[in-house]
C-alpha positions as a Markdown table, in Angstrom:
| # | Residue | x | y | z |
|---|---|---|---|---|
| 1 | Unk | -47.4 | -15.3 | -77.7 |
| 2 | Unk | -45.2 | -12.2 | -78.7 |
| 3 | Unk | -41.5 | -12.4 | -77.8 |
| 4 | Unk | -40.9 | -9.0 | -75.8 |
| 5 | Unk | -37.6 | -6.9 | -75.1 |
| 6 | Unk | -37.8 | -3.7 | -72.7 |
| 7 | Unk | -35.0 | -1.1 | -73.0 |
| 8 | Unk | -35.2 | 1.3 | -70.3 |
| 9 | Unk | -32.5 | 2.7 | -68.3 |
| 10 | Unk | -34.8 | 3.4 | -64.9 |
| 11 | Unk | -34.4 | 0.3 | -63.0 |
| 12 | Unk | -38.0 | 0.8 | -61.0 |
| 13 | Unk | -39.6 | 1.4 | -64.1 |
| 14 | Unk | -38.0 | -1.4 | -66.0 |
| 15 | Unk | -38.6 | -4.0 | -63.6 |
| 16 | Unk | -42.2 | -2.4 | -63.4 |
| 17 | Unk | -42.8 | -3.1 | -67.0 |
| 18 | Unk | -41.3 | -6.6 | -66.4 |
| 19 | Unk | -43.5 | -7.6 | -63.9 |
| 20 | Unk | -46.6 | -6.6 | -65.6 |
| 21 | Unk | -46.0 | -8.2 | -68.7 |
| 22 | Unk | -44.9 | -11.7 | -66.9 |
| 23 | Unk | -48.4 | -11.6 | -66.2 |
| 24 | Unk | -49.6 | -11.4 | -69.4 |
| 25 | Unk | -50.0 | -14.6 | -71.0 |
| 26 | Unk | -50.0 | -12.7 | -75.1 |
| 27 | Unk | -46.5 | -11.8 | -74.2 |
| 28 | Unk | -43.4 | -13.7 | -73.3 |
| 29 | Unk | -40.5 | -11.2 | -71.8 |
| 30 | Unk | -36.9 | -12.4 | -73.5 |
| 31 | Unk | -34.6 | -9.8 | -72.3 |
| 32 | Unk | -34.2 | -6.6 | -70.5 |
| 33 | Unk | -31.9 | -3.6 | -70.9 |
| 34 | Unk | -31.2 | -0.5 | -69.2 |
| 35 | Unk | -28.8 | 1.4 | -72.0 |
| 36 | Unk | -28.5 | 1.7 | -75.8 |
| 37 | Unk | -24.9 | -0.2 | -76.2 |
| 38 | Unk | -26.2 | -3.6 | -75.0 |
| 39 | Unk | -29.7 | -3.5 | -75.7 |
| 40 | Unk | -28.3 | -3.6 | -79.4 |
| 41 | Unk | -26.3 | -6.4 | -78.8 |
| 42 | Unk | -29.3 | -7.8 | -77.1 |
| 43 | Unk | -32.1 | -7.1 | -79.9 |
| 44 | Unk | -29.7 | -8.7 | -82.7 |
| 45 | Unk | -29.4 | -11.7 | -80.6 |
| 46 | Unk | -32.6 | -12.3 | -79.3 |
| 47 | Unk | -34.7 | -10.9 | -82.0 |
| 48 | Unk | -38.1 | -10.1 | -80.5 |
| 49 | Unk | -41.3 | -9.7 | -81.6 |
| 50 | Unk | -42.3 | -6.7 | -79.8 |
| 51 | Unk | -39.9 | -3.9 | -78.6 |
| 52 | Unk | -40.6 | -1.5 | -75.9 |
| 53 | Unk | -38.0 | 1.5 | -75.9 |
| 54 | Unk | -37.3 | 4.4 | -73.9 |
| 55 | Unk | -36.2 | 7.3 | -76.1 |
| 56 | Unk | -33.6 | 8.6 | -73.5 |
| 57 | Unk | -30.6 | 6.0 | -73.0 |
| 58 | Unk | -26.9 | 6.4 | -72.1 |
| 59 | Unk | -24.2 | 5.6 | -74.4 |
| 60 | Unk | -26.6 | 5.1 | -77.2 |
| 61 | Unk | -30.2 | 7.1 | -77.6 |
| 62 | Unk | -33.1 | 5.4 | -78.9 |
| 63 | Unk | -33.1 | 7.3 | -81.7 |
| 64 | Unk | -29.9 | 6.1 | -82.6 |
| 65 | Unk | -30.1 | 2.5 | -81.3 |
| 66 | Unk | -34.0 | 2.0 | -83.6 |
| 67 | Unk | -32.0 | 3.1 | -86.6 |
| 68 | Unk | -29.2 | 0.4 | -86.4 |
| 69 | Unk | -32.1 | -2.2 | -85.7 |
| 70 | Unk | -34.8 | -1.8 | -87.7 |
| 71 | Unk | -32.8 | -2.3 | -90.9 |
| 72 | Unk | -31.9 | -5.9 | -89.5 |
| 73 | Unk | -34.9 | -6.5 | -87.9 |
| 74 | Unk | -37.8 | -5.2 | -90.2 |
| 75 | Unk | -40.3 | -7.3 | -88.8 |
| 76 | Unk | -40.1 | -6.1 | -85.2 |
| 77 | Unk | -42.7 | -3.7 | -83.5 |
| 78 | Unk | -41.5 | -0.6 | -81.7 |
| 79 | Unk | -43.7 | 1.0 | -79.1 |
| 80 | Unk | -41.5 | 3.4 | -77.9 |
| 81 | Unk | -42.4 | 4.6 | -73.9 |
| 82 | Unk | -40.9 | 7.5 | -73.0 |
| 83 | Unk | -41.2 | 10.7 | -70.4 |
| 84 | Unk | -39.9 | 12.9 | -73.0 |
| 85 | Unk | -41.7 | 14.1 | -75.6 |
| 86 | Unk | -41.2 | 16.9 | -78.7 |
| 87 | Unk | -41.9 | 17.1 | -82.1 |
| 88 | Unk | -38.2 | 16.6 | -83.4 |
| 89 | Unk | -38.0 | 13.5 | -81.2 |
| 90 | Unk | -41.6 | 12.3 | -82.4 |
| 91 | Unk | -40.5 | 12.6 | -85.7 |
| 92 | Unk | -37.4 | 10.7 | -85.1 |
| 93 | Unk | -38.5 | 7.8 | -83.7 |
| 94 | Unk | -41.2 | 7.6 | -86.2 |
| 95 | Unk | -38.9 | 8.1 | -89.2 |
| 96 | Unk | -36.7 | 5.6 | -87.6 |
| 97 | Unk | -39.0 | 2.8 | -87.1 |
| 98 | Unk | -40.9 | 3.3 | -84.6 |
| 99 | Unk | -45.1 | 2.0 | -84.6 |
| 100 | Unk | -46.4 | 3.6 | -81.3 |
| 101 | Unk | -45.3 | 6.4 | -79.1 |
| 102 | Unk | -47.1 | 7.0 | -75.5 |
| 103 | Unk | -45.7 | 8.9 | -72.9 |
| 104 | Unk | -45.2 | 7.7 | -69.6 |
| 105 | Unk | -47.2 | 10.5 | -68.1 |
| 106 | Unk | -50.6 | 9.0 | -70.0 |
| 107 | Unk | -50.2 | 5.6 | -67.4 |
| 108 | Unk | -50.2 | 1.8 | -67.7 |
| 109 | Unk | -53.8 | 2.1 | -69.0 |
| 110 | Unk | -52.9 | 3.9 | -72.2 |
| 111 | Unk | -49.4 | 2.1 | -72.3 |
| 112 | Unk | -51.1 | -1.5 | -72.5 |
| 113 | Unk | -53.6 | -0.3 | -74.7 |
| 114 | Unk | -50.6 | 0.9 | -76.9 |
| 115 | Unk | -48.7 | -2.5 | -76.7 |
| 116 | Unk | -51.5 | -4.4 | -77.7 |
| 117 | Unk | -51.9 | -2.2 | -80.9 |
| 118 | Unk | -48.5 | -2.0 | -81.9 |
| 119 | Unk | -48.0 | -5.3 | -81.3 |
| 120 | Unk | -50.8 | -6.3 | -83.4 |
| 121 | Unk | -49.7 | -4.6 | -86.4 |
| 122 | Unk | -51.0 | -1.1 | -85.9 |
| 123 | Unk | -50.1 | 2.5 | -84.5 |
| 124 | Unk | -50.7 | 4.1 | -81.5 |
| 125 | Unk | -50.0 | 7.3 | -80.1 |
| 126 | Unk | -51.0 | 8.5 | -76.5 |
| 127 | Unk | -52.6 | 11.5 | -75.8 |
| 128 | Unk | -50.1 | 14.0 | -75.5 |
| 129 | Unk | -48.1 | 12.7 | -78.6 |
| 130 | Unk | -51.3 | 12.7 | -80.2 |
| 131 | Unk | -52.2 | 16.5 | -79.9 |
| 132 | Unk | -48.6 | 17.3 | -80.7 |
| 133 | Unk | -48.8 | 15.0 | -84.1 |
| 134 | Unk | -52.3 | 17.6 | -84.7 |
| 135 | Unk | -49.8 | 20.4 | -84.4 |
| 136 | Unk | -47.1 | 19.5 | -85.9 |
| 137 | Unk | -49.7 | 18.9 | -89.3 |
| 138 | Unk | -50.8 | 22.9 | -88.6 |
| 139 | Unk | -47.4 | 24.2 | -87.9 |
| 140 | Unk | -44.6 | 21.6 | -89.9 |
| 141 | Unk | -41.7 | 23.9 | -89.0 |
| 142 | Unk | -42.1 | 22.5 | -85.7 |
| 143 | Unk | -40.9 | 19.3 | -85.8 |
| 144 | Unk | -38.2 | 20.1 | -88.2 |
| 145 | Unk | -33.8 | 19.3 | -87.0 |
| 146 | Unk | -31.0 | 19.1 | -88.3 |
| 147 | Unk | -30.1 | 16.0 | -91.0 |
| 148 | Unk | -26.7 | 17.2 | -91.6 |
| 149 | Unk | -24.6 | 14.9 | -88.9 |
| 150 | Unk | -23.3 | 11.8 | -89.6 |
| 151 | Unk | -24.6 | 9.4 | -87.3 |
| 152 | Unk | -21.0 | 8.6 | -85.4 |
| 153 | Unk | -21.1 | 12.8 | -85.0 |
| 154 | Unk | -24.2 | 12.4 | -83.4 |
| 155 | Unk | -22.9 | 9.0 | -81.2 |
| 156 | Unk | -19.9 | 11.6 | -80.1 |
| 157 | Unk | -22.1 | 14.6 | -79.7 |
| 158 | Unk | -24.6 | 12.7 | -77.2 |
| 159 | Unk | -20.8 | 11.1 | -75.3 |
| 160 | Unk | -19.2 | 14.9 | -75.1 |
| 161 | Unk | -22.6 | 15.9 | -73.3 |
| 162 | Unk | -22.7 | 12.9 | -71.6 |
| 163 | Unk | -19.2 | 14.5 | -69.7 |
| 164 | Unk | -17.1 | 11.7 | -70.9 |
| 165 | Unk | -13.6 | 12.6 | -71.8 |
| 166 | Unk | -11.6 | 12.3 | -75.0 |
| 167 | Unk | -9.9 | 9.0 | -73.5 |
| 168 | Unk | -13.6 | 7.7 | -72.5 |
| 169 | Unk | -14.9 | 8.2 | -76.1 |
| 170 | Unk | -12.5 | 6.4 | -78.2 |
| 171 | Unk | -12.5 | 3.4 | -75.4 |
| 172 | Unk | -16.5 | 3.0 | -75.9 |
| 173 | Unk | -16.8 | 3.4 | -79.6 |
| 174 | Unk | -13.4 | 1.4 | -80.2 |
| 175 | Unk | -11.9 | 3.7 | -82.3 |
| 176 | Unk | -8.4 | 6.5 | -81.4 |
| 177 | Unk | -8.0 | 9.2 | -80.0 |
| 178 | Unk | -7.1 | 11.3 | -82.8 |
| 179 | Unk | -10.6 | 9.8 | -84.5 |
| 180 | Unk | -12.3 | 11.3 | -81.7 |
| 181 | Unk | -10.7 | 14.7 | -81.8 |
| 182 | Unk | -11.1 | 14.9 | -85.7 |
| 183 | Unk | -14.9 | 13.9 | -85.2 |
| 184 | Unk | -15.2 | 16.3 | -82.3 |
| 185 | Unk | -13.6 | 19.3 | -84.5 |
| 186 | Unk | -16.3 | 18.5 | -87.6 |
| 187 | Unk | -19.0 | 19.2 | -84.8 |
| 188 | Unk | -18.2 | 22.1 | -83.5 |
| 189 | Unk | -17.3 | 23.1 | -87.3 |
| 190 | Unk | -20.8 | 22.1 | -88.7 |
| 191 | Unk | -22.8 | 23.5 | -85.4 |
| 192 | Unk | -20.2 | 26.8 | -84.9 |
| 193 | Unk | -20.0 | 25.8 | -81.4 |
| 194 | Unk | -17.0 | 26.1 | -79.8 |
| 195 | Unk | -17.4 | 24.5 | -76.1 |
| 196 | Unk | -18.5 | 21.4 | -74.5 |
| 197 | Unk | -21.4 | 23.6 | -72.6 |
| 198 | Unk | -22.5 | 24.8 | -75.9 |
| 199 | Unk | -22.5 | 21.2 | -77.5 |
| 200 | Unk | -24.2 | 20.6 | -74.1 |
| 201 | Unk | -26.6 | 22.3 | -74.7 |
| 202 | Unk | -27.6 | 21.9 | -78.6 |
| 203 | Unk | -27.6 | 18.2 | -77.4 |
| 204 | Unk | -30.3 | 18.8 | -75.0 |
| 205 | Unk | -32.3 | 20.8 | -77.7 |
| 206 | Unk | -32.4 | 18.1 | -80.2 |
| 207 | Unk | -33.2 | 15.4 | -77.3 |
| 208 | Unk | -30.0 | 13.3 | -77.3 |
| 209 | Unk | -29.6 | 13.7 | -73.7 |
| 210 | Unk | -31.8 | 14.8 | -70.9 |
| 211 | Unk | -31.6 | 17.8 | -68.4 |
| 212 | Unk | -29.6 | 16.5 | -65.2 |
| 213 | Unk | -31.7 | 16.0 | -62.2 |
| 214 | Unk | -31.3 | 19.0 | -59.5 |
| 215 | Unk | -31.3 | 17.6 | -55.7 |
């Protein structure tokens, strides 16, 4: 029986995933999370066998959150579940630590059938992610991003867009103030933005955060 964590930050599809895979007798669900702060916590403590990760999270990405893990946990599978898909965030997750990518739009049918491989050692990739994968090989320009932010400019950068303030920042990542404001100049230095729309923005290209929701 695999020891299973779900990170997802929509409750209906969390609790979704939950039910199905208390049902399932190869798996054994040993915590849940719906953002990237405490599902670290969480996956250090509980250390599972099998992680299922959305790639969109508040606070902390799943991008960000699989590269802080998968160091301490090398012997964890990621299948990584996620309604958002690009090359640049493919590649991430995969480079990462990821084992399996299937988007949400390919259904539980190709999501179980992804669990079970990853789980059991191998890769999976659902359709969509698949034909992307094809052309990122033809076309390798495609999947390409920027390497040049640290990773706490990138934990900032994903915060800014995220419309928290200055005073917001420093109290979630534990640090000052004037850390925050020295890491937020080096951004806009290394990116030649000069706004928090345009950092708004360049965050949504590179898939830190997603577009808001329009009523």
């Amino acid at each position: 029986m695999k020891r299973l964590v779900i990170v997802e930050d929509q409750t209906a599809i969390r609790e979704m995933l939950a039910e199905i895979l208390r049902l399932d007798p190869n798996y054994k669900l040993v915590g849940e999370s719906g953002d990237g702060q405490s599902a670290h916590s969480l996956c250090l403590e509980v250390a599972p066998d099998v992680l299922v990760l959305d790639a969109k999270l508040p606070g902390l990405n799943g991008v960000d959150l699989l590269r802080r893990i998968s160091k301490k946990l090398p012997a964890m599978r990621v299948l990584v579940f996620s309604g958002h898909e690009n090359p640049v965030l493919v590649r991430e997750m995969l480079e990462a630590g990821a084992h399996g990518f299937v988007e949400k739009t390919a259904g539980l049918f190709e999501f179980k059938k992804g669990l079970e491989t990853v789980a059991n050692g191998g890769t999976y990739f659902g359709p969509a992610v698949a034909a992307l994968l094809r052309n990122v090989v033809a076309n390798p320009s495609a999947s390409s991003a920027p390497d040049f932010l640290t990773d706490r400019e990138r934990e900032i950068l994903q915060l800014v867009a995220e419309s928290n303030s200055t005073k917001e920042i420093a109290a979630k990542l534990g640090i000052s103030v004037k850390t925050v404001d020295n890491h937020r100049t080096n951004l806009m230095r290394k990116l030649n933005l000069h706004d928090v729309a345009s950092l708004t923005r360049y965050a949504l290209e590179i898939g830190l955060i997603e577009p808001k929701k329009t009523q």
